[in-house]
DRENTIMAR-430967 format. One line per 5 residues: number of its first residue (from 0); for each residue x, y, z of C-alpha. Coordinates in nm, 2 decimals, always signed. Layout:
NUM> X,Y,Z | ...
END
This chain:
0> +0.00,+0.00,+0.00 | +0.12,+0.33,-0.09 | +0.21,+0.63,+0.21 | -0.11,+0.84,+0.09 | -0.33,+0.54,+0.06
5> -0.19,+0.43,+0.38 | -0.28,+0.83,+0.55 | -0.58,+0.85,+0.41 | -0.74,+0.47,+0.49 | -0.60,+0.60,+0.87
10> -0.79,+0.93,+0.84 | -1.09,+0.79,+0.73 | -1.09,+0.53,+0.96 | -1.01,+0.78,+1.25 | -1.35,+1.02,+1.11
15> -1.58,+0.74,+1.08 | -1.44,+0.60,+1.43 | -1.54,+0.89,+1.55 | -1.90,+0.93,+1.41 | -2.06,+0.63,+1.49
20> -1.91,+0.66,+1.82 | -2.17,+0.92,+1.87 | -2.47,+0.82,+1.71 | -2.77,+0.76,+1.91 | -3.05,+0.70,+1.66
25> -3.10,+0.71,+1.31 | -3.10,+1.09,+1.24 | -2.78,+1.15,+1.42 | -2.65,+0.83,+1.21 | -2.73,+0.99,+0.89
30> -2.61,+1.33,+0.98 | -2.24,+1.13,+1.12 | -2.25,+0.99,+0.75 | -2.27,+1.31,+0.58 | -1.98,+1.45,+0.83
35> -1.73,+1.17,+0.73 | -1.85,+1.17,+0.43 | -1.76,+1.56,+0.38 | -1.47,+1.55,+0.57 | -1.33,+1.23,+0.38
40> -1.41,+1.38,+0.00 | -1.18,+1.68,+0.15 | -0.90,+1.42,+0.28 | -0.94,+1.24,-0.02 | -0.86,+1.52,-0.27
45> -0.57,+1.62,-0.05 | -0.38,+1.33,+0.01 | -0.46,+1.22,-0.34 | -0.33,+1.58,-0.49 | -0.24,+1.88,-0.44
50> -0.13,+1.82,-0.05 | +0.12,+1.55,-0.08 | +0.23,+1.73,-0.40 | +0.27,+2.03,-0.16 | +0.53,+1.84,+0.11
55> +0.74,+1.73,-0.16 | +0.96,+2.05,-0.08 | +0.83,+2.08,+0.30 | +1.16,+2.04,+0.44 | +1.33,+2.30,+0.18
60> +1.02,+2.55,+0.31 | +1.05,+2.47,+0.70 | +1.44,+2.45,+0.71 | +1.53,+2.84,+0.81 | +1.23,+2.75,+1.08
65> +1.38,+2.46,+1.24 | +1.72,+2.64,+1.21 | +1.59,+2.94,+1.41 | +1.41,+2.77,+1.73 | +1.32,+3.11,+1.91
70> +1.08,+3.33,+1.76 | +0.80,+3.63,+1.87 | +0.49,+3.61,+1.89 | +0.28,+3.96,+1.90 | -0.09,+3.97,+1.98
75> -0.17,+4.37,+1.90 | -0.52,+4.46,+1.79 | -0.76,+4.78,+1.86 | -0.86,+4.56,+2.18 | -0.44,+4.67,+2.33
80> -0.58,+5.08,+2.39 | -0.82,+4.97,+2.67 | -0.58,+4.70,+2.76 | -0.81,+4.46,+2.97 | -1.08,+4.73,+3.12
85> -1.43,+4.84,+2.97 | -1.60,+5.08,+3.06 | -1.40,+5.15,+3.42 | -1.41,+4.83,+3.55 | -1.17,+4.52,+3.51
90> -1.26,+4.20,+3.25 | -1.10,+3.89,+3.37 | -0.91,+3.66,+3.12 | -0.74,+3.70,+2.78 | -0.74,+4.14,+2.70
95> -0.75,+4.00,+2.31 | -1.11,+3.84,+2.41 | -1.29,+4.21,+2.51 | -1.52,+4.17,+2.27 | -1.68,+3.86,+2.32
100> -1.63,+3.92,+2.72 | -1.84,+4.19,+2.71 | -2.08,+4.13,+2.40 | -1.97,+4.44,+2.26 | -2.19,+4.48,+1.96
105> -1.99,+4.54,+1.64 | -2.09,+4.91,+1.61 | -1.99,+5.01,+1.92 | -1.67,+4.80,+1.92 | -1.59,+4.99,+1.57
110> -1.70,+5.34,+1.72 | -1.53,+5.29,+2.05 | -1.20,+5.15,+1.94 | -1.16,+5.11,+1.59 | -1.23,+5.45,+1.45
115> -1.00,+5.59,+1.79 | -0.71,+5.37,+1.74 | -0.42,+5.61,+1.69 | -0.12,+5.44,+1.81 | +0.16,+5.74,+1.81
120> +0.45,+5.54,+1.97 | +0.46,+5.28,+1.73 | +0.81,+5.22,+1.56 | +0.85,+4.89,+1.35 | +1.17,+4.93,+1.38
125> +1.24,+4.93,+1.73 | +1.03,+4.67,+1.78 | +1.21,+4.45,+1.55 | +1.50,+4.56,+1.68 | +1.42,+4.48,+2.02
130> +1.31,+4.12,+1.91 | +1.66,+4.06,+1.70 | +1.85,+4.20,+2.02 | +1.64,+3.91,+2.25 | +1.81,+3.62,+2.04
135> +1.45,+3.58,+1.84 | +1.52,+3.47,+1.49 | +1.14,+3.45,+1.35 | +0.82,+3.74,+1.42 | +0.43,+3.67,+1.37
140> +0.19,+3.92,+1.46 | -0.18,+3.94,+1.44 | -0.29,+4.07,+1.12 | -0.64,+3.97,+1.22 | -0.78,+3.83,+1.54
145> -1.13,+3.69,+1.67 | -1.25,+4.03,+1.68 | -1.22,+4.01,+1.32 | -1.04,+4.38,+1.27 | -0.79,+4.40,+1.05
150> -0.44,+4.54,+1.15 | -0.38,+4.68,+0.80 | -0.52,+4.84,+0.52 | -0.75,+4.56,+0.39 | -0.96,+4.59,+0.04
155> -1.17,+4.29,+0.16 | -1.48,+4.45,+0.44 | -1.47,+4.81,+0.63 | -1.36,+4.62,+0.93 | -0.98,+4.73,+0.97
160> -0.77,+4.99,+1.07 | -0.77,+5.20,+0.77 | -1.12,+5.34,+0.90 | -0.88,+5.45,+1.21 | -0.66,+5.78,+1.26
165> -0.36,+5.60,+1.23 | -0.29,+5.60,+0.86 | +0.02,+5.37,+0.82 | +0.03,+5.01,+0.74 | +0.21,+4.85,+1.06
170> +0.22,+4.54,+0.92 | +0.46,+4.66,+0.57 | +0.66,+4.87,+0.84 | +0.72,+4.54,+1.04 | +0.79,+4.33,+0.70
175> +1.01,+4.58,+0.62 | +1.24,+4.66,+0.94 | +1.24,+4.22,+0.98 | +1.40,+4.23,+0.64 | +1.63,+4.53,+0.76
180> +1.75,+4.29,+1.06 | +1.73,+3.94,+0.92 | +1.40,+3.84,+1.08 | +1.15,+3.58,+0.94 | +0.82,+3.76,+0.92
185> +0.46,+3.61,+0.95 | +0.10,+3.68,+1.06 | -0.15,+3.55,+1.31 | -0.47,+3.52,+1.13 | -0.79,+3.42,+1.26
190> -0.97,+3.16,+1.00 | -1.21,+3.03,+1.20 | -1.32,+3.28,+1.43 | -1.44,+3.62,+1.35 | -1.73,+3.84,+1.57
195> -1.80,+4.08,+1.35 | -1.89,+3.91,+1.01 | -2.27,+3.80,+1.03 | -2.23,+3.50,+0.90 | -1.88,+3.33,+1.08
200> -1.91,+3.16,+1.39 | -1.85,+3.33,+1.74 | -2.07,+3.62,+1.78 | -2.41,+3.53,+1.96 | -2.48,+3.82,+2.14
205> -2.53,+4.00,+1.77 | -2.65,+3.75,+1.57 | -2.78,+3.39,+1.62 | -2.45,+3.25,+1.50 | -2.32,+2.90,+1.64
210> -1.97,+2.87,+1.76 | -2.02,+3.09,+2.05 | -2.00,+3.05,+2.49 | -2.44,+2.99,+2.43 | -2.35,+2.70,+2.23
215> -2.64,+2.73,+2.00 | -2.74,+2.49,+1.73 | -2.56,+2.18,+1.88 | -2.24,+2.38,+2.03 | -1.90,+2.28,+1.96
220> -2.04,+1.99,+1.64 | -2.28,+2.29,+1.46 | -2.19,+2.20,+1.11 | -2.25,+1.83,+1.18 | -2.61,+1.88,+1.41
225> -2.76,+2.18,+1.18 | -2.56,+2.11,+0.83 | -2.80,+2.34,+0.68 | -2.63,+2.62,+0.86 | -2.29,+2.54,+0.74
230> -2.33,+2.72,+0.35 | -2.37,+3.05,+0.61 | -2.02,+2.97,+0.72 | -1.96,+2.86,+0.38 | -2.02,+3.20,+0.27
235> -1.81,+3.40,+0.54 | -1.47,+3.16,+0.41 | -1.55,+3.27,+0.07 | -1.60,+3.66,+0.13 | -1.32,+3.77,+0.38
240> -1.14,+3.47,+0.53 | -1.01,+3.29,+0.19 | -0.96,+3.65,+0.03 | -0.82,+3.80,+0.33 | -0.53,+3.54,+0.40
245> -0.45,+3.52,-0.05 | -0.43,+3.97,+0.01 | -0.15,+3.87,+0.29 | +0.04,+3.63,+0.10 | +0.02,+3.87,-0.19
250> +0.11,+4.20,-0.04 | +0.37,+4.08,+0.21 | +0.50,+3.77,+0.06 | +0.51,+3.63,+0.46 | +0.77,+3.36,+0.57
255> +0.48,+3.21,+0.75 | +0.08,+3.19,+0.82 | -0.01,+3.12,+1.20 | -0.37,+2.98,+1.21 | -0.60,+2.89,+1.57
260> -0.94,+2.78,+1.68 | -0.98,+2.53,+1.36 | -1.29,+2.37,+1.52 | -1.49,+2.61,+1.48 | -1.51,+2.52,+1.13
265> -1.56,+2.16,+1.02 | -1.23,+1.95,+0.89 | -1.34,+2.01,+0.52 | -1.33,+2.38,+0.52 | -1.03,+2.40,+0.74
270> -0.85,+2.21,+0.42 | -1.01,+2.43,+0.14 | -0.88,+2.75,+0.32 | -0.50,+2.53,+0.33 | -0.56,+2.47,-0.03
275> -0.63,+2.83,-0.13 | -0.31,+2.91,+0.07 | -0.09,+2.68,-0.15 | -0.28,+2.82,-0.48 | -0.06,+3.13,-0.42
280> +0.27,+3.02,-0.22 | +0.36,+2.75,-0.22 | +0.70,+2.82,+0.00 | +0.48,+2.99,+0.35 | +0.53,+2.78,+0.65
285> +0.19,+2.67,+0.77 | +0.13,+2.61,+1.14 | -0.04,+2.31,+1.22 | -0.37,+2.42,+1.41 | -0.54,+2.54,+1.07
290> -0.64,+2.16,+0.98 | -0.56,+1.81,+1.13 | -0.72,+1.52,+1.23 | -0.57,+1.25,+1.48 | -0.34,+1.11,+1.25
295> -0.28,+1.38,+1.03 | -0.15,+1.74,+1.10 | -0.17,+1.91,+0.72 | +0.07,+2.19,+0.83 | +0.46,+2.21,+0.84
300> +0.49,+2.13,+1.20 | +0.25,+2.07,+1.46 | +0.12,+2.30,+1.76 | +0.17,+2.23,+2.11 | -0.04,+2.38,+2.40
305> -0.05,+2.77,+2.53 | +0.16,+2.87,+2.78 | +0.34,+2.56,+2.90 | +0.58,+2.48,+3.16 | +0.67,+2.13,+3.05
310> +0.64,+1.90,+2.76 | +0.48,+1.60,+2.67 | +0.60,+1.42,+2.43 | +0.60,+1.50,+2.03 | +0.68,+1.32,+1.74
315> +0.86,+1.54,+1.45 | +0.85,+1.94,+1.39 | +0.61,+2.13,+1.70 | +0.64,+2.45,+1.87 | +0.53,+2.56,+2.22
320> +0.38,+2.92,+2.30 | +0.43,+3.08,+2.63 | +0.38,+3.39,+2.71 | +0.53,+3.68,+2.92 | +0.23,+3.70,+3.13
325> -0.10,+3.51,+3.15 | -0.31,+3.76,+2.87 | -0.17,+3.75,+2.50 | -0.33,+4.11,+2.46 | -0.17,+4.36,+2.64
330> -0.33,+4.43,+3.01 | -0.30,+4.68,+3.25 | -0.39,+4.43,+3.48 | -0.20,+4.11,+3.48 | +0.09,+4.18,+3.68
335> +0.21,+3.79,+3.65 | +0.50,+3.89,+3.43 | +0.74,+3.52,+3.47 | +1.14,+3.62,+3.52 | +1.38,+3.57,+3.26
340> +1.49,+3.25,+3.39 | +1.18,+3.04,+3.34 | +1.20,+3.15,+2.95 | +1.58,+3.09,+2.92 | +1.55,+2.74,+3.10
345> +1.19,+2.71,+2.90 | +1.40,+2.70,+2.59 | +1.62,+2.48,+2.71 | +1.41,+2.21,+2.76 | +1.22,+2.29,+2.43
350> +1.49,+2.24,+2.24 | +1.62,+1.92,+2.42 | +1.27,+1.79,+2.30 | +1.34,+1.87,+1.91 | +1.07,+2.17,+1.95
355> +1.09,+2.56,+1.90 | +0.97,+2.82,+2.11 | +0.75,+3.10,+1.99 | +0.72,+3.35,+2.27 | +0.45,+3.64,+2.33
360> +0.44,+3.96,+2.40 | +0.17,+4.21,+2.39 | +0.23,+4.54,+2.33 | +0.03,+4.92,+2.45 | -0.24,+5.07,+2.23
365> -0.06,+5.32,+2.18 | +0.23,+5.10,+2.02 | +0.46,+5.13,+2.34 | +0.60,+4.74,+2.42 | +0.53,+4.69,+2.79
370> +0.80,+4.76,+3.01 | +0.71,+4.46,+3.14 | +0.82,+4.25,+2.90 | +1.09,+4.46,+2.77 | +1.30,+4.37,+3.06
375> +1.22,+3.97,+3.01 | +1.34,+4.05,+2.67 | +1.70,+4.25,+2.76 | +1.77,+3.94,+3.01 | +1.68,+3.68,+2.73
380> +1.87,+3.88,+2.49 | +2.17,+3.88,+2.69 | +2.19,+3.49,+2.77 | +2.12,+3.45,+2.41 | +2.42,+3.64,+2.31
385> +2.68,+3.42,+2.53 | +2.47,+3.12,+2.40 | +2.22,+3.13,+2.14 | +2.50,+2.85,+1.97 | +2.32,+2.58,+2.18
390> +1.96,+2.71,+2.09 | +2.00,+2.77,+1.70 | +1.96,+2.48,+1.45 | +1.98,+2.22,+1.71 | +1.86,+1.89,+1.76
395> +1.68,+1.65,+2.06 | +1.92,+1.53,+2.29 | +1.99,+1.15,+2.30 | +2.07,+1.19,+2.63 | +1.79,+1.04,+2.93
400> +1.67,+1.34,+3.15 | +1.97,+1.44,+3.40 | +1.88,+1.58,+3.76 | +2.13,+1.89,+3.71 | +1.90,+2.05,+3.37
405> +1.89,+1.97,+3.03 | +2.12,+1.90,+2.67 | +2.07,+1.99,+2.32 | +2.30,+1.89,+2.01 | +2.44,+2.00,+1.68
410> +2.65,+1.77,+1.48 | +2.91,+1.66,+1.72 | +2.86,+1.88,+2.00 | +2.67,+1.80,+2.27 | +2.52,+2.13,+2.48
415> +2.48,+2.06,+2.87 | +2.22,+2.30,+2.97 | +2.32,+2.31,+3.39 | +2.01,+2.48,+3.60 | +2.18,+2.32,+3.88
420> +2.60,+2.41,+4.00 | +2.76,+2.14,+4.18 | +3.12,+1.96,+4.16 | +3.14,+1.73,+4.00 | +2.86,+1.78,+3.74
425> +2.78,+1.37,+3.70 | +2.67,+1.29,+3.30 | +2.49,+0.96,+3.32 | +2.39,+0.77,+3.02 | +2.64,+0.87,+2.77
430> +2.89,+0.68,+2.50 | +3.18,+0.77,+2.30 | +3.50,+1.00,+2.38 | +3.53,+1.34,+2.45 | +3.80,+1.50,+2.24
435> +3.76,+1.84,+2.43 | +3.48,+2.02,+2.66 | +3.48,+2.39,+2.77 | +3.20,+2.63,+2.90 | +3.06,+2.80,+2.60
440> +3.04,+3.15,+2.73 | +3.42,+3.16,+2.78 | +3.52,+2.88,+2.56 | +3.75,+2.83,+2.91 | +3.87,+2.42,+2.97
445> +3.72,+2.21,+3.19 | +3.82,+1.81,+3.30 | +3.66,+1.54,+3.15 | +3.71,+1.21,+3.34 | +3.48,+0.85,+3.20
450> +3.34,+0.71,+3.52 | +3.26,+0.41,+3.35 | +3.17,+0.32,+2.98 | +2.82,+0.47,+3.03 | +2.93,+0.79,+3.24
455> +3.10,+1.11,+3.29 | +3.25,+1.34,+3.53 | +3.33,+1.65,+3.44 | +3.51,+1.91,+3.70 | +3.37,+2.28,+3.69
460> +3.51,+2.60,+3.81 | +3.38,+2.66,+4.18 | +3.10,+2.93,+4.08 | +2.88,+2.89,+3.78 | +2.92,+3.14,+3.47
465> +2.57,+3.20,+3.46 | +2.26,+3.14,+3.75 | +2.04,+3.09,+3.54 | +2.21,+2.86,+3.27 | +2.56,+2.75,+3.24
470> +2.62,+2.58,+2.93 | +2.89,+2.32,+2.85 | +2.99,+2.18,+2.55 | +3.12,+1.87,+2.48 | +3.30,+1.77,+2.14
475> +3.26,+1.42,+2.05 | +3.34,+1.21,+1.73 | +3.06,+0.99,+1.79 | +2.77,+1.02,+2.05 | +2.55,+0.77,+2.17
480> +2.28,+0.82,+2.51 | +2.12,+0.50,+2.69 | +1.81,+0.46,+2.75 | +1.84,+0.46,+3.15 | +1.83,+0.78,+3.34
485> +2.10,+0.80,+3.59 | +1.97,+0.93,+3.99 | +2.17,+1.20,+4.17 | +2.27,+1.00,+4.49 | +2.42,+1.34,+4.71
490> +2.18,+1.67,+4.68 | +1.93,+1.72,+4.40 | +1.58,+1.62,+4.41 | +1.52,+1.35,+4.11 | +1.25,+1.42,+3.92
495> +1.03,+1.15,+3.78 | +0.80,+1.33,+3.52 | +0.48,+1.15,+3.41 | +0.55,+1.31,+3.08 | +0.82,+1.11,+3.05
500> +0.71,+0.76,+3.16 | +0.66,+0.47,+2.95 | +0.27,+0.38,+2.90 | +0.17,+0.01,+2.99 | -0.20,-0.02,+2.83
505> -0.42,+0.19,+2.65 | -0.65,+0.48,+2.79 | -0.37,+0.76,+2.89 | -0.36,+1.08,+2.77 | -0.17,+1.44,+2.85
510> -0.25,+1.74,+3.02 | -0.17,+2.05,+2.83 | +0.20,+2.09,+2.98 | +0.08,+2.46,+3.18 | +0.18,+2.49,+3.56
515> -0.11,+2.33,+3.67 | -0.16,+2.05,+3.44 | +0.18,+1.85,+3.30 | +0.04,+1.53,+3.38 | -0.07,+1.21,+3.27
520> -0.45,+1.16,+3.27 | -0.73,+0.88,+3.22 | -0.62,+0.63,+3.48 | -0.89,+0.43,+3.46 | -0.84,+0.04,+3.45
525> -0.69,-0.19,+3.68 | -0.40,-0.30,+3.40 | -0.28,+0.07,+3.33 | +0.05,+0.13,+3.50 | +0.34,+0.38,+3.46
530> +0.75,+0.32,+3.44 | +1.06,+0.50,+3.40 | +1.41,+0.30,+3.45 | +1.65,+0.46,+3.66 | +2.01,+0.34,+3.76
535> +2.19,+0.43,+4.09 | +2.57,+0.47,+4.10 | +2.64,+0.39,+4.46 | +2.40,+0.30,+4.77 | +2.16,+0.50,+4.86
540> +1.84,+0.63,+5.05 | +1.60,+0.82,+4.88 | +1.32,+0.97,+5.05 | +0.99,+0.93,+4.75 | +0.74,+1.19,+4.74
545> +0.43,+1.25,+4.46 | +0.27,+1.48,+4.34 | -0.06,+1.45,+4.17 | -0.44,+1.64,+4.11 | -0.76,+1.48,+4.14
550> -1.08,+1.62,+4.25 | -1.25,+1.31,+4.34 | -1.37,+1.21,+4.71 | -1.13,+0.96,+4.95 | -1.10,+0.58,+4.78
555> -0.83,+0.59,+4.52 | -0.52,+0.37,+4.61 | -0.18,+0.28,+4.44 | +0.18,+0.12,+4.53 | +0.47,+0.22,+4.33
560> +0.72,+0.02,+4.33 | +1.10,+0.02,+4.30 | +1.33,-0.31,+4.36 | +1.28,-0.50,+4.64 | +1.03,-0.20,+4.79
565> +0.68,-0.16,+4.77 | +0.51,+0.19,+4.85 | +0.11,+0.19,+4.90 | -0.11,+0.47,+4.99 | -0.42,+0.61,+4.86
570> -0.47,+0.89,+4.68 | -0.58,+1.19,+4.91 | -0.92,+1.40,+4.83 | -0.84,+1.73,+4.70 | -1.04,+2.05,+4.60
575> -1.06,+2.06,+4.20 | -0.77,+2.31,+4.17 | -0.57,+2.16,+4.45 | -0.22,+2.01,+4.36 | -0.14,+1.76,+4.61
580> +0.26,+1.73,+4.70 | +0.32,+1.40,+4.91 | +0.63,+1.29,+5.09 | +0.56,+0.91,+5.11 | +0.85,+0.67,+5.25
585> +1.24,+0.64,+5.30 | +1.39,+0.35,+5.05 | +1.70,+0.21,+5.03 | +1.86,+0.12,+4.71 | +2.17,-0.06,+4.66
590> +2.37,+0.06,+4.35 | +2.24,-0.11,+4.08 | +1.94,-0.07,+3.75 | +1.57,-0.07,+3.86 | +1.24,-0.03,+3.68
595> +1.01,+0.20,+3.87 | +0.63,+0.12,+3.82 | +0.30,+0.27,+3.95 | +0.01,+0.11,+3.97 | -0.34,+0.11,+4.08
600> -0.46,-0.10,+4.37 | -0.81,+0.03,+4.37 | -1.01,+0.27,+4.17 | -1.35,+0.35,+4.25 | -1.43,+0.72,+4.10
605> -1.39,+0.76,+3.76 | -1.00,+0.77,+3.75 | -0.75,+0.71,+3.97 | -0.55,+1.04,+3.96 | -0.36,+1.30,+3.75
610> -0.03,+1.19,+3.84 | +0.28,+1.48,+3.78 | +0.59,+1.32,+3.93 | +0.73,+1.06,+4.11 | +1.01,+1.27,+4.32
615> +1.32,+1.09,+4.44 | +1.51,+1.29,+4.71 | +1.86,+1.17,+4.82 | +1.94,+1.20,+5.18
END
């Protein structure tokens, strides 16, 4: 069987999967057999034509992108001026959201902010500047969000800035200075979602539109409950979205198209709108959240989730997007700016994964960038500058997960990314010879001694170059990594990640990676367990702690085990946004290789827990 036959048998199979599953009598049956039956045709013409013929040169088009691994994200729109407040009082979430917060109606939106948006201070150039200066090698900025404005002077609708005082085009002044500064240029472009065109989903507070918080006409499946609505939609693609996105690619020749929300549109027309895209350019990187299914991610690289902390594990070409704050729209209000170390050592471990980081700021109405994020940008910038080498064009690690941070690799170097200072700095789980090793800020020596065939030691000055992020590189003629993750045995805490656990049985899935939920999820059956394998140099006690969510009532019990030692205890009750962080038992382990499992010994709520980490604590 051929690859495309292969994809698209899986696709289908994954859509009509899917439908039955929800079928409850014979009208929703016939209505799940026109949705697969859409959504295949769709599949069918693209994996048959013109998108496989497209990824013949996708790694040609996404090379400069993989190369650059840090780029800026920039959510700017009308809704920046009032920065998170309406009329004098505070609106809670994402400032880029206003409008639908508030049910603003699209008059008074227009007359309130659109037709006042005069934003004096703002100087593509700077900005750009700014963003070269912080290491950033790659800028997208919203040339249309959900509000459905356009940043620029559109032909396409009367909804954009040129009905505003400010009578430049920001967005040729921002193609223009990245080209000035060797930046990759792109826009942000809301498909899917629009509130002010009467016929695309979103707005219900003006018009009696699906795809909106009332959930009207069968909520977040619309197009497959009322498919007599879907021409409406149909309509709005043809008018402003296709048009809109073909007038970007033509007037600003982007690097690179950043697409969101793709279900609020059904599969089929997600794929139309990625068609019309590659009518024009063939050569724009495509994100991947304009159209996939479970199998198949139609873009260049795939999308992981908003504003992580960790990663779950990815297969191939993904980007992460954090930003500076909790808002992507700049506002007044959210103070909870994160220091320049969790973005430095957030990059770090994205690129350790294979992944690039895409990080957001929001700048003023008035076109000021926040001071705020100016400063995470100046400490980024200068960490970059001492060691953007082990960032740029680099590749997963083979290395298991160390204790002291995290490593990242390009040809025959090998990048040791050390959160953690200590003599000696203990590499576990590497083969092959060193032919030289020195910090990378100073390019100054340091001692490499093999422990044993599988390990290092490696002697460092007494005070570490950087706090936040020392970085050593190792030269090597040939690298290998095992497979077994060696445990600090003297003073850092060893952290077990759920994330990185090996799944036994079918059922789990992944929180979203944010502070509050990189876990594992769907512990459900009796057979589903967790391992990681772990290898201790010397004897050892370890003092095991977890730490894990659930919102369920007292009943829940597990044992983990590790060697010759058995843990059990039940899972604690918790409030639903309660994290629970549990010291359990001493154990002693004798140097040696073990194979740490986690299982259920009782489940009686509808899952056992959402388990973050196993913690392993030397003492």
């Amino acid at each position: 069987m051929t690859f495309r036959k292969i994809i698209l048998s899986i696709a289908v199979g994954v859509i009509s999967t899917a439908a039955v599953a929800q079928v409850k009598g014979d009208d929703d049956g016939i209505l799940a057999q026109r949705a697969a039956s859409r959504d295949k045709a769709a599949i069918d013409t693209a994996v048959n034509g013109w998108w496989t013929a497209s990824m013949k040169n996708h790694d040609l088009r996404i090379a400069w992108w993989r190369e650059a691994r840090f780029g800026c994200f920039i959510h700017w729109g009308v809704y920046s001026v009032p920065g998170g407040e309406w009329n004098g009082k505070k609106v809670e979430g994402y400032a880029e959201h206003l409008m639908r917060k508030e049910k603003i109606s699209r008059q008074e939106y227009a007359q309130k902010l659109i037709q006042h948006f005069n934003p004096v201070h703002f100087d593509a150039d700077a900005w750009v500047k700014m963003i070269r200066d912080a290491g950033m090698r790659y800028l997208i900025i919203t040339a249309k969000h959900h509000d459905g404005v356009a940043m620029y002077p559109t032909a396409i609708g009367d909804y954009s800035i040129g009905q505003s005082p400010f009578k430049q085009d920001p967005m040729a002044a921002l193609s223009a200075a990245c080209k000035k500064y060797g930046i990759r240029f792109g826009f942000y472009y809301s498909h899917a979602f629009d509130w002010e065109h009467p016929d695309a989903p979103g707005n219900d507070w003006d018009y009696n539109n699906p795809g909106g918080d009332k959930n009207l006409h069968g909520g977040g499946n619309w197009y497959d409950v009322h498919p007599e609505l879907l021409p409406k939609a149909v309509r709005y693609v043809n008018e402003k979205s296709i048009p809109q996105i073909q007038e970007l690619l033509r007037k600003y020749h982007p690097d690179i198209l950043w697409f969101d929300t793709p279900h609020k549109l059904p599969l089929s027309e997600n794929i139309r709108i990625l068609e019309a895209i590659r009518a024009v350019d063939k050569n724009v990187v495509v994100n991947g959240r304009l159209a996939r299914t479970g199998n198949i991610s139609f873009g260049d690289y795939k999308n992981t989730s908003d504003r992580p902390a960790e990663f779950y594990p990815v297969t191939g070409d993904w980007e992460a997007i954090p930003t500076t704050n909790e808002s992507y729209g700049y506002s007044r209000y959210d103070s909870s700016h994160k220091p320049v170390s969790f973005f430095i050592r957030l990059m770090a471990k994205a690129a350790a994964k294979g992944g690039n980081l895409l990080m957001n700021i929001g700048p003023e109405g008035d076109g000021t960038i926040d001071p705020r994020d100016t400063v995470i940008l100046h400490g980024i910038g200068a960490w970059m500058q001492q060691n953007g080498e082990s960032i740029y064009g680099t590749t997963a690690t083979p290395l298991p997960a160390q204790p002291w941070g995290e490593s990242t690799r390009k040809g025959n170097k090998l990048y040791l990314h050390v959160f953690q200072w200590g003599n000696p700095l203990y590499v576990g789980g590497l083969y092959g010879k060193v032919e030289n090793a020195y910090l990378l800020a100073s390019k100054q020596p340091v001692n490499v001694t093999r422990v044993n065939p599988k390990d290092l030691n490696i002697v460092l000055p007494e005070t570490a170059p950087d706090s936040i992020n020392s970085v050593i590189v190792l030269e090597m003629k040939e690298m290998k990594g095992d497979s077994v993750r060696v445990l600090d045995t003297r003073r850092l805490t060893n952290v077990l990640r759920a994330f990185d656990a090996t799944q036994h049985s079918k059922g789990f899935s992944f929180g979203d990676g944010k502070k509050a939920a990189y876990y594992v999820q769907g512990w459900k059956n009796m057979d589903q367990h967790l391992s990681w394998k772990i290898r201790t140099t010397r004897d050892a006690i370890f003092n095991i702690g977890i730490k894990y969510a659930t919102d369920l009532p007292p009943g829940n019990a597990y044992e983990i085990r590790i060697g010759k030692n058995v843990i059990n205890a039940e899972v604690k009750s918790a409030r639903k946004t309660e994290i629970v962080t549990q010291a359990l038992q001493d154990i002693r382990l004798p140097a040696g290789e073990y194979e740490i499992t986690i299982k259920p010994t009782r489940i009686s709520g509808q899952e056992l827990m959402k388990l973050f980490e196993i913690t392993m604590q030397p003492k």
